[in-house]
RODRENBA-619809 format. One record per residue (C-alpha): residue in one letter; x, y, z. Coordinates in Angstrom, 2 decimals, padded with zeros to 5 digits, m for minus. Layout:
REM RODRENBA-619809
> type | x | y | z
> A | X | Y | Z .
...
***
This chain:
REM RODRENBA-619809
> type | x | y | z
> X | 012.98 | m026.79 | 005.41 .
> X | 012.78 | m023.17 | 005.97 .
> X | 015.60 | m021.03 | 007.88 .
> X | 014.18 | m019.17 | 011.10 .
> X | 015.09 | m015.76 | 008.95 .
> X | 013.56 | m017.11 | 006.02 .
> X | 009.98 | m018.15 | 007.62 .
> X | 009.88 | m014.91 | 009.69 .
> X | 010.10 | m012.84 | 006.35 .
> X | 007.68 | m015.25 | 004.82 .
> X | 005.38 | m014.71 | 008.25 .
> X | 005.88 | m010.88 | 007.90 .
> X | 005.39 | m010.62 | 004.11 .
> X | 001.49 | m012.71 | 004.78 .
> X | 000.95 | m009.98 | 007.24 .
> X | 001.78 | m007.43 | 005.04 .
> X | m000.04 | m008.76 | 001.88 .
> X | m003.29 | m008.97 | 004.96 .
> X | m002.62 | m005.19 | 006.09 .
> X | m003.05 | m004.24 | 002.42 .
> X | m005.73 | m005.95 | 001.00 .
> X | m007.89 | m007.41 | 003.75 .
> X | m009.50 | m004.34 | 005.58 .
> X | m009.81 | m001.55 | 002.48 .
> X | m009.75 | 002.02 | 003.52 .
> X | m013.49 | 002.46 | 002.32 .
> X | m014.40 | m000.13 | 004.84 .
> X | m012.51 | 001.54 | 007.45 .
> X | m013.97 | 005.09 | 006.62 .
> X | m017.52 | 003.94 | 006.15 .
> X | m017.40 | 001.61 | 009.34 .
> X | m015.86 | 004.76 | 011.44 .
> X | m018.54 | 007.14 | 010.13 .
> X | m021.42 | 005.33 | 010.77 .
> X | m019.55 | 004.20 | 014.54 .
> X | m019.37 | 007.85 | 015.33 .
> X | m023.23 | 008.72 | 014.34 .
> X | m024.61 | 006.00 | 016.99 .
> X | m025.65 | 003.60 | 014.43 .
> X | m023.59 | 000.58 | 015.27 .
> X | m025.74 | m001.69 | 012.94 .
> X | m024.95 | 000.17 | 009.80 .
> X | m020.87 | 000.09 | 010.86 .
> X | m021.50 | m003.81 | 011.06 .
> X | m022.89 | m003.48 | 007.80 .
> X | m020.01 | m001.93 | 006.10 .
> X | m017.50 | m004.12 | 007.89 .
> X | m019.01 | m006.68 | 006.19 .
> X | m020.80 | m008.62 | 009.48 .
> X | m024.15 | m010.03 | 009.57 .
> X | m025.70 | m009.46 | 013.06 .
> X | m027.59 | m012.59 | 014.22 .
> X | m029.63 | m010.77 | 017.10 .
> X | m032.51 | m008.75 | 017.35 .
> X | m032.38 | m006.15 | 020.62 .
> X | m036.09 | m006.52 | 021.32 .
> X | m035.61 | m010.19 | 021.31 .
> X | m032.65 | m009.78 | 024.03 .
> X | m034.75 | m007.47 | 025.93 .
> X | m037.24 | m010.23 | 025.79 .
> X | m035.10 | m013.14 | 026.78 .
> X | m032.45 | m011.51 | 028.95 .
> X | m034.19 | m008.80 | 030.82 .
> X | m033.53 | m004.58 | 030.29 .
> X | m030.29 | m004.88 | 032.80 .
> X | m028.16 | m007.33 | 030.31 .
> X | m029.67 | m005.52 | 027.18 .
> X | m028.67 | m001.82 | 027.84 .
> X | m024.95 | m003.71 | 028.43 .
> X | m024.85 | m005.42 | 025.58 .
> X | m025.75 | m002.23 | 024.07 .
> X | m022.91 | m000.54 | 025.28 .
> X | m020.71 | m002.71 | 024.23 .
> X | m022.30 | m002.68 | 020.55 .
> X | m021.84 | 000.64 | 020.92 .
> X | m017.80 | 001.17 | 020.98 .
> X | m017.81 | m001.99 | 018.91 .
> X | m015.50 | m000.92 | 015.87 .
> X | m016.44 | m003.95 | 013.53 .
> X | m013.59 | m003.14 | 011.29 .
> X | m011.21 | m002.90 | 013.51 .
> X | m012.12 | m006.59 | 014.93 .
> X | m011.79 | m007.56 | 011.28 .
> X | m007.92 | m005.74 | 011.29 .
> X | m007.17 | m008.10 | 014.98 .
> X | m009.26 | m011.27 | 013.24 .
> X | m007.31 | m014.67 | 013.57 .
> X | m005.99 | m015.54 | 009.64 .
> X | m004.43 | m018.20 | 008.50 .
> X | m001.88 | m019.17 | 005.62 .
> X | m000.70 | m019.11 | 002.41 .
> X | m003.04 | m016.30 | 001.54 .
> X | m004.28 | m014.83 | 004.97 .
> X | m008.20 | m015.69 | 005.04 .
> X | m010.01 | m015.38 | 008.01 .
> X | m009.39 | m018.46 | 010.31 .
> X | m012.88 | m020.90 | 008.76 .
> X | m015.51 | m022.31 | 011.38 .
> X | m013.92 | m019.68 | 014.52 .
> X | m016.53 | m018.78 | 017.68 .
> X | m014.46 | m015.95 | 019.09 .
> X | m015.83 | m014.69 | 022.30 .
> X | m015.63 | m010.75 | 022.73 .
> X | m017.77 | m009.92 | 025.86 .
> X | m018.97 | m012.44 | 028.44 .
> X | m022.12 | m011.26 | 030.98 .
> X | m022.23 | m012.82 | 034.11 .
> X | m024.63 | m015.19 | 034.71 .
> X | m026.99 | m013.94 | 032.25 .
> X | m027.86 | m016.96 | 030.35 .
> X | m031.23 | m018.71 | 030.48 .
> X | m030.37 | m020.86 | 033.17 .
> X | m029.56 | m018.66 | 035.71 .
> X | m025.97 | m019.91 | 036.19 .
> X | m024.15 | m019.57 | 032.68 .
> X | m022.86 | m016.47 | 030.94 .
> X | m024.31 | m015.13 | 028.13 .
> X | m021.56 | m013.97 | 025.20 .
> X | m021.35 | m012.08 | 022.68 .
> X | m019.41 | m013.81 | 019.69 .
> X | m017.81 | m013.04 | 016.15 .
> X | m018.31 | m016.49 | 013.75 .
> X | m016.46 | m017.21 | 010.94 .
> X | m018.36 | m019.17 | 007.96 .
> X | m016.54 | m022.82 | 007.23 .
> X | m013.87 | m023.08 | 004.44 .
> X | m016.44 | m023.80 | 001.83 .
> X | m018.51 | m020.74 | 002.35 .
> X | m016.02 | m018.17 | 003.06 .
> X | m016.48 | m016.57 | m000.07 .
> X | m016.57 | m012.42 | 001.09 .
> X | m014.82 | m013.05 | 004.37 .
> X | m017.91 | m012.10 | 005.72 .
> X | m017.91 | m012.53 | 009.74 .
> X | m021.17 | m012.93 | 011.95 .
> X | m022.08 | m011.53 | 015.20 .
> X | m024.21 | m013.46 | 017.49 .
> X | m025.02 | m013.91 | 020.78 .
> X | m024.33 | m017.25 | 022.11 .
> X | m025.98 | m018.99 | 025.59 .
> X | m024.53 | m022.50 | 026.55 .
> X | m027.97 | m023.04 | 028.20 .
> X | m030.10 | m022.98 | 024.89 .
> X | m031.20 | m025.91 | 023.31 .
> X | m031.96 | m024.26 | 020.07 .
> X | m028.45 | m022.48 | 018.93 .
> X | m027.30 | m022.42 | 015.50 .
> X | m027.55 | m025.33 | 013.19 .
> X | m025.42 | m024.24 | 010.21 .
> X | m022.49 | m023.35 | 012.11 .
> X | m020.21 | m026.09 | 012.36 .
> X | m017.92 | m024.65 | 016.03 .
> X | m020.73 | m022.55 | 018.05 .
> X | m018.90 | m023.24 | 020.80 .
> X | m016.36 | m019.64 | 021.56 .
> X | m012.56 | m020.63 | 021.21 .
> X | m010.96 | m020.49 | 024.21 .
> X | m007.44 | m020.25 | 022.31 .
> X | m009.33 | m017.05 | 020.50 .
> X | m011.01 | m015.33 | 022.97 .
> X | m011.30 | m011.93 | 023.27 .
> X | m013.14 | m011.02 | 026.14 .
> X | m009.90 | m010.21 | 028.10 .
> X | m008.83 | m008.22 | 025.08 .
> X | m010.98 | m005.59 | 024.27 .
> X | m008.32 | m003.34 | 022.72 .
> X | m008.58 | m005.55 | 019.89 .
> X | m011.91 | m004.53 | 019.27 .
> X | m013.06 | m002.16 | 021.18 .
> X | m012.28 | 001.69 | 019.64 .
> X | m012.34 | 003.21 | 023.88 .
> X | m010.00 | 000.65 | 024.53 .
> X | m007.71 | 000.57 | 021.45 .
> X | m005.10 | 003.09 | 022.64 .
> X | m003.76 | m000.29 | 025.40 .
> X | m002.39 | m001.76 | 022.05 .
> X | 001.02 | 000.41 | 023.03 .
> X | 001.26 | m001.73 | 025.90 .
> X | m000.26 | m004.83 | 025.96 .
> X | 001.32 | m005.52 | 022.50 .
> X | 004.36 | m003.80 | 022.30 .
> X | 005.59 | m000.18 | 022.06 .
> X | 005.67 | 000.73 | 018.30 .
> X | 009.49 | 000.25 | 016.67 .
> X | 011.34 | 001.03 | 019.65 .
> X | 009.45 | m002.36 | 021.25 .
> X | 009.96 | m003.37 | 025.01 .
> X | 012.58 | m005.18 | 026.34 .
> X | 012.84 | m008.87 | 025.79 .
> X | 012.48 | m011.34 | 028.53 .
> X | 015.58 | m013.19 | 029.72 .
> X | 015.17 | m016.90 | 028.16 .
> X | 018.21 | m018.29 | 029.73 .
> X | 017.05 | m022.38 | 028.51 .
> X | 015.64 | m020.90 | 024.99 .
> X | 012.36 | m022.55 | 025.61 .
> X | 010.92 | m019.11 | 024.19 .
> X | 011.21 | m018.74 | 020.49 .
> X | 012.83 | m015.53 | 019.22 .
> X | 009.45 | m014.26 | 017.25 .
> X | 007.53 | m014.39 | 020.92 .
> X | 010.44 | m013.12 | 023.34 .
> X | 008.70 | m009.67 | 022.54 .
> X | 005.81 | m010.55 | 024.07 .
> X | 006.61 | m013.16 | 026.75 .
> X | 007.69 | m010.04 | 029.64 .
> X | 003.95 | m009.93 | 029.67 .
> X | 002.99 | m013.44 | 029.98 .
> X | 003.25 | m013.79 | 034.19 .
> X | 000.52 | m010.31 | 033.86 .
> X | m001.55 | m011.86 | 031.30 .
> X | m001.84 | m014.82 | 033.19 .
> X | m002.81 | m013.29 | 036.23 .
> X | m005.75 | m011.70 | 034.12 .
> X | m006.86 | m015.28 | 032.80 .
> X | m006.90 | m016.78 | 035.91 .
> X | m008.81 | m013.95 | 037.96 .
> X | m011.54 | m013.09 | 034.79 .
> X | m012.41 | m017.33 | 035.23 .
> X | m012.29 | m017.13 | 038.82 .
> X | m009.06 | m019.45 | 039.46 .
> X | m006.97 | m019.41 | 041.72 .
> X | m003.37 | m018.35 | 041.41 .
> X | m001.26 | m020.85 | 039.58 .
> X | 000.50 | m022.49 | 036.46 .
> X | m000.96 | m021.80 | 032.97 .
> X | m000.26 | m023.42 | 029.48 .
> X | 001.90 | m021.25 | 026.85 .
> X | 001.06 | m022.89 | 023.14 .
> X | 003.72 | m022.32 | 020.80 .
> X | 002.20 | m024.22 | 017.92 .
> X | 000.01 | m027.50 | 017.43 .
> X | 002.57 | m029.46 | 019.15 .
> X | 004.40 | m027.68 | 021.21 .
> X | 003.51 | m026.26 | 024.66 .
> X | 005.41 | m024.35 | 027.86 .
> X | 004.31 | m023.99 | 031.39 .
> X | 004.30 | m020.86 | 033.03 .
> X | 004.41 | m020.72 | 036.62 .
> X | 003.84 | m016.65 | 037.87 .
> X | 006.25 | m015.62 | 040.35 .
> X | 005.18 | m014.59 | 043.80 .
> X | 004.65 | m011.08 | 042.80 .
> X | 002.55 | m011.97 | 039.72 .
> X | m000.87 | m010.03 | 039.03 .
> X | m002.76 | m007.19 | 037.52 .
> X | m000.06 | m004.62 | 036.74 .
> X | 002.79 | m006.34 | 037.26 .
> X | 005.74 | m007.74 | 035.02 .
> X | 006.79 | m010.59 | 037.22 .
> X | 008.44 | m013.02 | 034.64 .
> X | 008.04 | m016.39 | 036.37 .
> X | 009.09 | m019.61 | 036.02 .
> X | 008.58 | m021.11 | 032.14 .
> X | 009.52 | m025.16 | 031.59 .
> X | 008.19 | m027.60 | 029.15 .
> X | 004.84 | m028.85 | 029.56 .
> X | 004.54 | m032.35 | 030.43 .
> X | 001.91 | m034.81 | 030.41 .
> X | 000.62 | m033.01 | 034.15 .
> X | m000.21 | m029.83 | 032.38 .
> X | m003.16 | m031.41 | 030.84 .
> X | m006.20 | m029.82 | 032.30 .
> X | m004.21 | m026.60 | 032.62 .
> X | m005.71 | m023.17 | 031.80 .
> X | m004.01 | m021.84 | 028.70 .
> X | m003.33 | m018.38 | 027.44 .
> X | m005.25 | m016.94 | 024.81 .
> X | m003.30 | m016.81 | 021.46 .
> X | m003.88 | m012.88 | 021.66 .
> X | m001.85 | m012.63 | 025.11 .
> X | 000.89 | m015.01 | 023.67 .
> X | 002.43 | m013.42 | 020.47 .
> X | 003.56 | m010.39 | 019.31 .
> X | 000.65 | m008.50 | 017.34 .
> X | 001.65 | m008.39 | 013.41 .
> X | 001.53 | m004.67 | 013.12 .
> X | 004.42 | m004.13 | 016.15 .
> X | 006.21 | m006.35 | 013.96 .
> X | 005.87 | m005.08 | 010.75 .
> X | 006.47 | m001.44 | 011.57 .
> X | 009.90 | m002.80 | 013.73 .
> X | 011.06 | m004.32 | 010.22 .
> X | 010.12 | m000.93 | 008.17 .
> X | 007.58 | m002.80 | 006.07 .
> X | 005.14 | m000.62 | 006.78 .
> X | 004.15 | 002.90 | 007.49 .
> X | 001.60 | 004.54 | 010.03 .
> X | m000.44 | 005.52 | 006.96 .
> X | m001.03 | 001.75 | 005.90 .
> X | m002.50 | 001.14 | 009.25 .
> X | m005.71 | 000.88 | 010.78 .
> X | m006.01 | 004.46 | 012.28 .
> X | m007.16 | 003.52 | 015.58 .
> X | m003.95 | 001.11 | 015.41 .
> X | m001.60 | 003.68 | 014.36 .
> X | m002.76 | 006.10 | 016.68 .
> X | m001.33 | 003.58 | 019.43 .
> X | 001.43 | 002.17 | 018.09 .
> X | 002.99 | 005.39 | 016.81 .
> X | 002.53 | 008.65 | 019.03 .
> X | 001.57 | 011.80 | 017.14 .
> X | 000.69 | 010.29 | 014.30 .
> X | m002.32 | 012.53 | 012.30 .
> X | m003.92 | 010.35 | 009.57 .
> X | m004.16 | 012.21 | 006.14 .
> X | m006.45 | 011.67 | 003.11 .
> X | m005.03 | 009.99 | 000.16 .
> X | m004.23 | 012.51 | m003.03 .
> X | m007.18 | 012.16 | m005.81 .
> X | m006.83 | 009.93 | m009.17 .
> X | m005.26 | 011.37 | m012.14 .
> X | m007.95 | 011.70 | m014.60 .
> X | m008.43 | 008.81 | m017.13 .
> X | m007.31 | 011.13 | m020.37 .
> X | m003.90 | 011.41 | m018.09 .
> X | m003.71 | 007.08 | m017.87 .
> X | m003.55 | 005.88 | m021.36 .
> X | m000.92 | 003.12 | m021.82 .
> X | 001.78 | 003.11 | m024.11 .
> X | 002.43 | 000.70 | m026.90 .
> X | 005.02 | m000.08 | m029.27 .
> X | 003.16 | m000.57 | m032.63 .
> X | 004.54 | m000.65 | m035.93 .
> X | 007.46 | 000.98 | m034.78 .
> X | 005.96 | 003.75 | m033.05 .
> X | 004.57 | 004.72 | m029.31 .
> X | 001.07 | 004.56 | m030.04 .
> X | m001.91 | 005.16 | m027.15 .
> X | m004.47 | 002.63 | m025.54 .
> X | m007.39 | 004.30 | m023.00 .
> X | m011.13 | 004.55 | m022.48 .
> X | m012.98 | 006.01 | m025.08 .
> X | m017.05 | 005.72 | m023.74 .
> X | m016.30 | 003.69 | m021.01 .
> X | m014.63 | 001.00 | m023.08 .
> X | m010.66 | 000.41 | m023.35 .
> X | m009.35 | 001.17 | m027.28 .
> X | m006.90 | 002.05 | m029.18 .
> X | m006.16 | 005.58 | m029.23 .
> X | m004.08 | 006.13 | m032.65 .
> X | m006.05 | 004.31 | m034.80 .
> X | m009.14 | 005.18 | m036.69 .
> X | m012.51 | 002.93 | m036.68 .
> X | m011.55 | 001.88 | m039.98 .
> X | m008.54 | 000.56 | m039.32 .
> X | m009.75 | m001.43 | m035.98 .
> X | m012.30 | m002.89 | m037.86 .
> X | m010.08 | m004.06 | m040.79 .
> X | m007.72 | m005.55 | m038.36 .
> X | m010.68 | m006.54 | m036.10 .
> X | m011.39 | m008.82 | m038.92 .
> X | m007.85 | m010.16 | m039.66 .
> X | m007.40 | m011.50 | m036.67 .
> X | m010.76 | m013.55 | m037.24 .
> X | m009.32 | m014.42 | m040.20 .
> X | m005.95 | m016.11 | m037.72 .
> X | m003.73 | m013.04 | m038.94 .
> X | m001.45 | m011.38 | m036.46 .
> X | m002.87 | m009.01 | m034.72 .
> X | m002.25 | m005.39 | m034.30 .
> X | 000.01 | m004.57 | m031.34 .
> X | m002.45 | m001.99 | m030.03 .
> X | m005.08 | m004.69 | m030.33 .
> X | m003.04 | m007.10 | m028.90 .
> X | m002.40 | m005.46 | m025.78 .
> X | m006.27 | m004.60 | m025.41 .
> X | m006.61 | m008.24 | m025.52 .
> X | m003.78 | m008.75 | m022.99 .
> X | m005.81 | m006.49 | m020.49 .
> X | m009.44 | m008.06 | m021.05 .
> X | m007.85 | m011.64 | m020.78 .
> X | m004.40 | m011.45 | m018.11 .
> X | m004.01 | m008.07 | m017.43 .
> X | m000.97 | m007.18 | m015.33 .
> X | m003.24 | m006.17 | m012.00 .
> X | m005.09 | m009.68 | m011.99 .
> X | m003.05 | m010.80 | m008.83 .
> X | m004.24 | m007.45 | m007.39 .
> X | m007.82 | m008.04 | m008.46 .
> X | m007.33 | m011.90 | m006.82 .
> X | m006.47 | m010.58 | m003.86 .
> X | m008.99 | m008.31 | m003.33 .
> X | m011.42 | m011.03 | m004.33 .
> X | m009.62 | m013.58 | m001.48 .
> X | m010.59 | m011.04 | 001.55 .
> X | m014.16 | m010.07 | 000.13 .
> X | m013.29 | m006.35 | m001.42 .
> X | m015.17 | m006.88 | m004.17 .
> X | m016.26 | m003.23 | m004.98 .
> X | m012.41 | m002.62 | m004.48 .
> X | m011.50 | m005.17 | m007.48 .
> X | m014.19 | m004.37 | m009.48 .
> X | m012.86 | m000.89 | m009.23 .
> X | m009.39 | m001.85 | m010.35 .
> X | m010.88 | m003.74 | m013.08 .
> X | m013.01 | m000.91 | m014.24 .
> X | m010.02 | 001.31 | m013.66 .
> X | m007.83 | m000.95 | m016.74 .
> X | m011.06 | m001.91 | m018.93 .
> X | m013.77 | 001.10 | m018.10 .
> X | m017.13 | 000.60 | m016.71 .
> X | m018.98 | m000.24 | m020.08 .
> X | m016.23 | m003.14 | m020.72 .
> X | m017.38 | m006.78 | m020.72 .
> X | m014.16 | m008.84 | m019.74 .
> X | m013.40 | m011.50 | m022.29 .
> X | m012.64 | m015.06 | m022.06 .
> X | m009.46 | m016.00 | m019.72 .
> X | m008.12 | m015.72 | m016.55 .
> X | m009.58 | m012.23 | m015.66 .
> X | m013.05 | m013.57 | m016.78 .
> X | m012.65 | m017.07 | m014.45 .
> X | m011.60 | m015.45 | m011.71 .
> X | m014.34 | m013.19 | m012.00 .
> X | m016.99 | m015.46 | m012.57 .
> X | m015.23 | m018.27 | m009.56 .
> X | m015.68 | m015.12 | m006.86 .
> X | m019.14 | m014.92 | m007.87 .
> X | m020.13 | m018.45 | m007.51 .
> X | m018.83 | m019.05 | m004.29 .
> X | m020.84 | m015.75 | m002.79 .
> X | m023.74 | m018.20 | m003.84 .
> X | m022.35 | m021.12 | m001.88 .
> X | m022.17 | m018.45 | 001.31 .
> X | m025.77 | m017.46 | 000.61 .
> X | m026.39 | m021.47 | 000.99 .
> X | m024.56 | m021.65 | 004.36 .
> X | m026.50 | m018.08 | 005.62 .
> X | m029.69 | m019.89 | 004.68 .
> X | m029.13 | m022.91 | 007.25 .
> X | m028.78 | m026.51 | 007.38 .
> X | m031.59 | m027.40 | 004.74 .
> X | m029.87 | m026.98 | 001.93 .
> X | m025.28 | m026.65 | 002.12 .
> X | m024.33 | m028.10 | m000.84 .
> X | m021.53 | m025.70 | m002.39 .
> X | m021.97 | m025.02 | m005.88 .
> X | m018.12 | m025.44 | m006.48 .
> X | m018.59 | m025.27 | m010.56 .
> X | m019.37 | m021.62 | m011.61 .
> X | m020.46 | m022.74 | m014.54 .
> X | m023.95 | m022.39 | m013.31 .
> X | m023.86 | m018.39 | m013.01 .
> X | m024.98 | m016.88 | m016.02 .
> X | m021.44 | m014.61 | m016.97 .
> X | m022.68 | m012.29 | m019.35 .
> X | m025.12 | m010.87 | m017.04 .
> X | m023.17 | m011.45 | m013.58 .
> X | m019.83 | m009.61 | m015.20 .
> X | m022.35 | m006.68 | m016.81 .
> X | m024.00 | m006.25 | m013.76 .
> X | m021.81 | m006.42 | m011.47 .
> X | m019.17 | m004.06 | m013.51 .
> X | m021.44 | m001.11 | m013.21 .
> X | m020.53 | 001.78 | m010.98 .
> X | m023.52 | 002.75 | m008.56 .
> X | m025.37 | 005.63 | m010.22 .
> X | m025.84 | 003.92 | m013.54 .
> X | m028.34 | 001.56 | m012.92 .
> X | m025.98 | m000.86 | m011.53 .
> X | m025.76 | m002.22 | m007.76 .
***
């Protein structure tokens, strides 16, 4: 069983391995630019959601009123930086499968006159998660037709967002500071005199009593007790002192929830725990610059993002290799990785050796190496596992060149795997009819897939 010091640092190093790989800086960059021309669709787009609305179908259904809000909202909508705040789940930090997360919620708006209409992020199920890809959709408790293919239309209430719009929201992202914490210096910790609290959450339980107050007034509830979930099995009761509300830091009264606190409003997960990146920049595993910018601008005052420094060029990244007792070169040569010290003559020859089951040359060998296990493929997995495909396809080109057709191994199955399940999420987009997950990729046809896929844009590739 793990130590409380040893799960925190496996906790933290998840989040870290998530704040590297799962929201790419092109995303970010892309999503922003588009943002700040007024075309909200095309920052969806490049945050990688699918919108599930049309606007003149809204203004159809809902009348102009609840349209131009809803357009407002889709409006400071940062779609990337909802991906960053996304709920993600272990070992490898995917998106949390089969989530309705509620964002905004419009009064009684809905079709019967008496519900609210809301505006929701979805999260594909387990089997069709391939690309991470999130939906946006508008969801109304009063329509009979929904969505068929999703299997949890219903928002979260553990999830929601609606009372957190900092999370999502790029006008609203600077309240990060303090409704999450205060960057490394972090607030101070509520007295836990019983040690109901654990240590992870004492960051974040001073704000409990206010965040409670802001639950119970946004439902329309009275004052009162609210459940505090620690885990699946585990619970606390708050009870807000007198003073409690909007604005306040009244503590309150926490106990353990008993069989009475059934029935009991509950805090949203969001309002409960610490946020990841408050933690991660209070253990000094990681900077500013490997945050969200909208993020870092809150969590860390003054900070200016810069622009990464350019590539080296490729004639500056050939490889060394010990061969035949002397450092010999391997790079791309046309767009293909070779060996750099070696004429055609003497590839060929050895070419055919190893046909013939002789050793191979070193040089060779280590081409091999690359095209079959090279030393990025966990990076390349990765990248794969949170949907940046252009991002591994650009590490791979990076080792192999853009002309290179991987061969058979690891590189080449993972490869192929990502591809196959992007078909099984092209089933689930498609609806109910036809969900079977492909599961084999066997199926794809590799040659072409790999070839066309390896392509950079501009060369008759995608």
């Amino acid at each position: 069983m793990l130590t409380d010091t040893a799960y925190e640092e496996t906790r933290l190093s998840l989040w870290r391995r998530v704040r590297e790989f799962a929201v790419p800086p092109s995303m970010i960059e892309t999503a922003t630019a588009r943002r700040a021309a007024g075309d909200w669709a095309g920052s969806c787009a490049a945050a990688g959601f699918d919108v599930d609305f049309r606007m003149p179908d809204v203004n159809r259904d809902y009348g102009g009123e609840l349209t131009a809000r809803l357009r407002a909202d889709l409006r400071r909508l940062a779609p990337d930086l909802l991906r960053w705040h996304m709920p993600r789940i272990a070992p490898d930090g995917r998106l949390r499968p089969g989530l309705t997360v509620a964002l905004a919620r419009y009064g009684a708006a809905a079709r019967d006159g008496t519900s609210p209409l809301y505006l929701v992020a979805r999260t594909p199920p387990a089997w069709a998660d391939a690309g991470q890809r999130i939906g946006l959709a508008l969801w109304d408790p009063s329509s009979r037709t929904g969505t068929g293919r999703d299997p949890h239309p219903r928002p979260n209430p553990r999830f929601r967002l609606d009372l957190h719009r900092h999370l999502w929201a790029a006008d609203r992202s600077g309240e990060l500071r303090s409704r999450g914490g205060s960057g490394p210096g972090g607030p101070p910790r509520t007295a836990d005199p019983q040690g109901l609290v654990p240590a992870e959450l004492l960051g974040a339980a001073h704000r409990w009593a206010e965040e409670a107050a802001l639950l119970l007034r946004a439902d329309g509830l009275p004052p009162g007790p609210v459940v505090v979930r620690l885990g699946s099995r585990r619970r606390l009761v708050l009870r807000p002192g007198p003073g409690a509300s909007p604005g306040t830091t009244a503590a309150g009264r926490i106990s353990v929830a008993g069989r009475r606190a059934t029935g009991l409003p509950a805090l949203p997960e969001a309002a409960v725990r610490v946020p990841p990146d408050v933690e991660l920049l209070r253990a000094g595993l990681v900077g500013a610059e490997q945050l969200h910018p909208l993020v870092a601008a809150a969590l860390v005052p003054g900070y200016a993002p810069t622009r990464p420094a350019g590539t080296s060029d490729a004639a500056e990244r050939a490889r060394l290799v010990e061969c035949r007792g002397e450092l010999h070169r391997i790079g791309l040569v046309d767009g293909v990785l070779k060996p750099l010290d070696h004429d055609a003559a003497e590839i060929r020859r050895e070419e055919l050796l190893v046909a013939l089951e002789g050793p191979p040359l070193p040089c060779l060998r280590a081409v091999d190496e690359a095209h079959r296990s090279p030393h990025c493929l966990d990076d390349v997995r990765e990248r794969l596992i949170h949907g940046d495909v252009d991002g591994a396809l650009a590490v791979v080109r990076d080792l192999l060149g853009p002309e290179a057709l991987p061969r058979h191994g690891p590189l080449r199955d993972t490869l192929l795997t990502a591809a196959a399940r992007r078909i099984d999420h092209g089933l689930f987009r498609a609806g109910p009819a036809d969900r079977t997950p492909s599961g084999d990729p066997s199926h794809v046809h590799g040659r072409g897939l790999v070839r066309s896929r390896f392509r950079p844009r501009g060369r008759g590739g995608r």
